[in-house]
C-alpha positions as a LaTeX table, in Angstrom:
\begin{tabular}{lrrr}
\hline
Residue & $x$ (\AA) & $y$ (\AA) & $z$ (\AA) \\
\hline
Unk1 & $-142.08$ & $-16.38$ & 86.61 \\
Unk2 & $-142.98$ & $-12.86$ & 86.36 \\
Unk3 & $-145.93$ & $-12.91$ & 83.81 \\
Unk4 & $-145.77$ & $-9.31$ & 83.12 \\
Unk5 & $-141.75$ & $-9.76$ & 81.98 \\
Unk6 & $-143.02$ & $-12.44$ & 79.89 \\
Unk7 & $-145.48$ & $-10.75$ & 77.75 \\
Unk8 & $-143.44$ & $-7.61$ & 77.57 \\
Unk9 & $-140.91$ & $-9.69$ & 75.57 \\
Unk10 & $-143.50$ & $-10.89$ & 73.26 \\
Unk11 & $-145.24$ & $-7.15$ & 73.06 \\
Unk12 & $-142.16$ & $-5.01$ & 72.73 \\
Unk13 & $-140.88$ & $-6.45$ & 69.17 \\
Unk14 & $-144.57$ & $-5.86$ & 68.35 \\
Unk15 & $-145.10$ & $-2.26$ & 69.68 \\
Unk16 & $-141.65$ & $-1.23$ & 67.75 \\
Unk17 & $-142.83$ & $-2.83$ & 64.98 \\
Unk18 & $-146.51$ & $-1.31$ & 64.92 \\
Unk19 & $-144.50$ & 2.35 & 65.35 \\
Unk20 & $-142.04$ & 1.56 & 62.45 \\
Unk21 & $-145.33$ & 0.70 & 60.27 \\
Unk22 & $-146.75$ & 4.30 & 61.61 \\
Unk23 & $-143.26$ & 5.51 & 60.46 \\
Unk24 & $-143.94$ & 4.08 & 57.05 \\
Unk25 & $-147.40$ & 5.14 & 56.22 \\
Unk26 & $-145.96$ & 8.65 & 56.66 \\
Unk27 & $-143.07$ & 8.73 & 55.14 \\
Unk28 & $-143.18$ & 10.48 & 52.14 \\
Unk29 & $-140.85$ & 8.67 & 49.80 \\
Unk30 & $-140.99$ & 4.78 & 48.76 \\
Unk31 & $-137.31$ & 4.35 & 49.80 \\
Unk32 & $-138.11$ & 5.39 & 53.31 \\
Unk33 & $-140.85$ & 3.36 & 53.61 \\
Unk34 & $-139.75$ & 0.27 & 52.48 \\
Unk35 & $-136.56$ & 0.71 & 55.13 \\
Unk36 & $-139.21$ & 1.19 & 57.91 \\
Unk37 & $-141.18$ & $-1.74$ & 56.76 \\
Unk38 & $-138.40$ & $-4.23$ & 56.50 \\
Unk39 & $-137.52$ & $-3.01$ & 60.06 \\
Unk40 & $-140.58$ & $-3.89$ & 60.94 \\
Unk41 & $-141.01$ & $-7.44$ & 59.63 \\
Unk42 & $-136.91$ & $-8.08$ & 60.89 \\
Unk43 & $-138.61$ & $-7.21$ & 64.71 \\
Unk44 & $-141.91$ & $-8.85$ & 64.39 \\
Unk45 & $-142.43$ & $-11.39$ & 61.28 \\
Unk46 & $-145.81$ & $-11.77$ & 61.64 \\
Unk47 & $-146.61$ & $-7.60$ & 60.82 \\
Unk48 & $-148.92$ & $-8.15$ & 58.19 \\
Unk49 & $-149.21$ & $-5.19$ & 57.43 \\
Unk50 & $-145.72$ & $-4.50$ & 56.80 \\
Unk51 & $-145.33$ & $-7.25$ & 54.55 \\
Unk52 & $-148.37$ & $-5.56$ & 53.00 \\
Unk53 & $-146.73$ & $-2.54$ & 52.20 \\
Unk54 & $-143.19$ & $-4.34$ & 50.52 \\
Unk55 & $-145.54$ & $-6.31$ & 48.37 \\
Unk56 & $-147.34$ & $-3.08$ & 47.13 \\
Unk57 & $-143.59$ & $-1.03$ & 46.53 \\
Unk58 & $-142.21$ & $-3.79$ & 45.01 \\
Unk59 & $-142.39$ & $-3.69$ & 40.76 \\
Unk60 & $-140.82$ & $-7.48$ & 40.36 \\
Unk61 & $-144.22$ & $-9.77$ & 40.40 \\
Unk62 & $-142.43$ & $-12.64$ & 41.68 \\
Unk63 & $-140.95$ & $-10.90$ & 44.84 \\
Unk64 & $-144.17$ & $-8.72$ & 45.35 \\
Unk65 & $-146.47$ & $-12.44$ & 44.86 \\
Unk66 & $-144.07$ & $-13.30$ & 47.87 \\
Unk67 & $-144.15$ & $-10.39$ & 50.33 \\
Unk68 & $-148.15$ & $-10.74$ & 49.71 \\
Unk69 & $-148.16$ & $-14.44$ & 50.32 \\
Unk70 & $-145.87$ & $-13.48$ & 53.58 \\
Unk71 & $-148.58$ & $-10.87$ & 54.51 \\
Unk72 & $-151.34$ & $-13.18$ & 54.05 \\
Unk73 & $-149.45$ & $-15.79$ & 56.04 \\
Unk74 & $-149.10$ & $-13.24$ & 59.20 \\
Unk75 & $-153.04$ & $-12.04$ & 58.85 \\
Unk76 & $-153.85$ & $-15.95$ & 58.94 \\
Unk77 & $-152.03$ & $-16.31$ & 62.01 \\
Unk78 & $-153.69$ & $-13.28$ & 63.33 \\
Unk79 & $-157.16$ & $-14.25$ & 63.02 \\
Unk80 & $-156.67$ & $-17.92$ & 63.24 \\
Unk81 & $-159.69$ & $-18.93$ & 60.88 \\
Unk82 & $-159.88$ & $-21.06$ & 58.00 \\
Unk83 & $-162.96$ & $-19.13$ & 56.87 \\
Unk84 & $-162.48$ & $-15.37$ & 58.12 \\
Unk85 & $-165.99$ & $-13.70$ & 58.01 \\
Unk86 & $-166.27$ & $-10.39$ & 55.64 \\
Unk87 & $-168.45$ & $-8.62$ & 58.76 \\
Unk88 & $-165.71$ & $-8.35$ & 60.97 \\
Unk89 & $-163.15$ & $-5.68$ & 60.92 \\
Unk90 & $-160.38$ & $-7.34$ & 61.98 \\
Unk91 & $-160.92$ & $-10.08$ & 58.74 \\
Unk92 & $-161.22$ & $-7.39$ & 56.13 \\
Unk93 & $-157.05$ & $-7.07$ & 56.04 \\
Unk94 & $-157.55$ & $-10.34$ & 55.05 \\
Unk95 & $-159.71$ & $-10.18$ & 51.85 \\
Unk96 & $-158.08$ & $-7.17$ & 50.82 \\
Unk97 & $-154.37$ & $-9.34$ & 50.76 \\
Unk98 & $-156.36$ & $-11.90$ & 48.96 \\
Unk99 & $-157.56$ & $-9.80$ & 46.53 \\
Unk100 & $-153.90$ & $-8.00$ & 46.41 \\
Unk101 & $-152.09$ & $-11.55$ & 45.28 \\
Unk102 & $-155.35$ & $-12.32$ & 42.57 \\
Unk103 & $-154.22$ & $-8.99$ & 40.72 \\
Unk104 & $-150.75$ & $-9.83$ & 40.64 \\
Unk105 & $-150.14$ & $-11.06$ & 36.81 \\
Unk106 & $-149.70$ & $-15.06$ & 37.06 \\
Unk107 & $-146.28$ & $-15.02$ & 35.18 \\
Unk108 & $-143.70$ & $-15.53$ & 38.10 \\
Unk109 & $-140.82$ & $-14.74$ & 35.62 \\
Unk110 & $-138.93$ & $-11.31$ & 37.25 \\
Unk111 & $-138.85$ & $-8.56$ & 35.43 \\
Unk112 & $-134.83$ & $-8.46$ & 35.94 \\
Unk113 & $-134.63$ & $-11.58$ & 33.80 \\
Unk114 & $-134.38$ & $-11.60$ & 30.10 \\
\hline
\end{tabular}
């Protein structure tokens, strides 16, 4: 087995991903960047940040509780800690999703229903 062919399978998906999600945070119009953003999550499902972003364009609560809750998912993956620690950059993502899906209103109704 040649290790490096190995991890370039696993890193590719992630390195298109991570420049789709650069695409996104620039793009100037929420359309745009959701279509980057849900290319990046179809290449790499664990792009937290990604997720991130759909939750925060996304005006139903139910569907924007559930692109956070995917976000926090791929962030707890990431770090691999029950009990992330605030001090460390690479948790704060973390907190901030957390305190993303408290501020979403608790009524799981969508706003498309009656």
């Amino acid at each position: 087995l040649d290790i490096r062919k190995e991890l370039e399978k696993v890193r590719a998906p992630q390195e298109k991903a991570g420049t789709l999600l650069l695409e996104a945070v620039l793009s100037p119009c929420d359309a745009e960047t959701r279509e980057f953003a849900l290319r990046a999550v179809e290449l790499h499902p664990d792009c937290a940040d990604a997720w991130r972003i759909l939750g925060e364009l996304e005006e139903d609560h139910a569907k924007s509780r559930e692109f956070f809750s995917r976000a926090l998912e791929a962030a707890e993956t990431r770090i691999g800690d029950e009990n992330p620690d605030p001090e460390q950059l690479h948790h704060r993502p973390w907190f901030r999703l957390k305190a993303a899906l408290a501020a979403i209103p608790s009524d799981t109704k969508s706003q498309a229903d009656p």
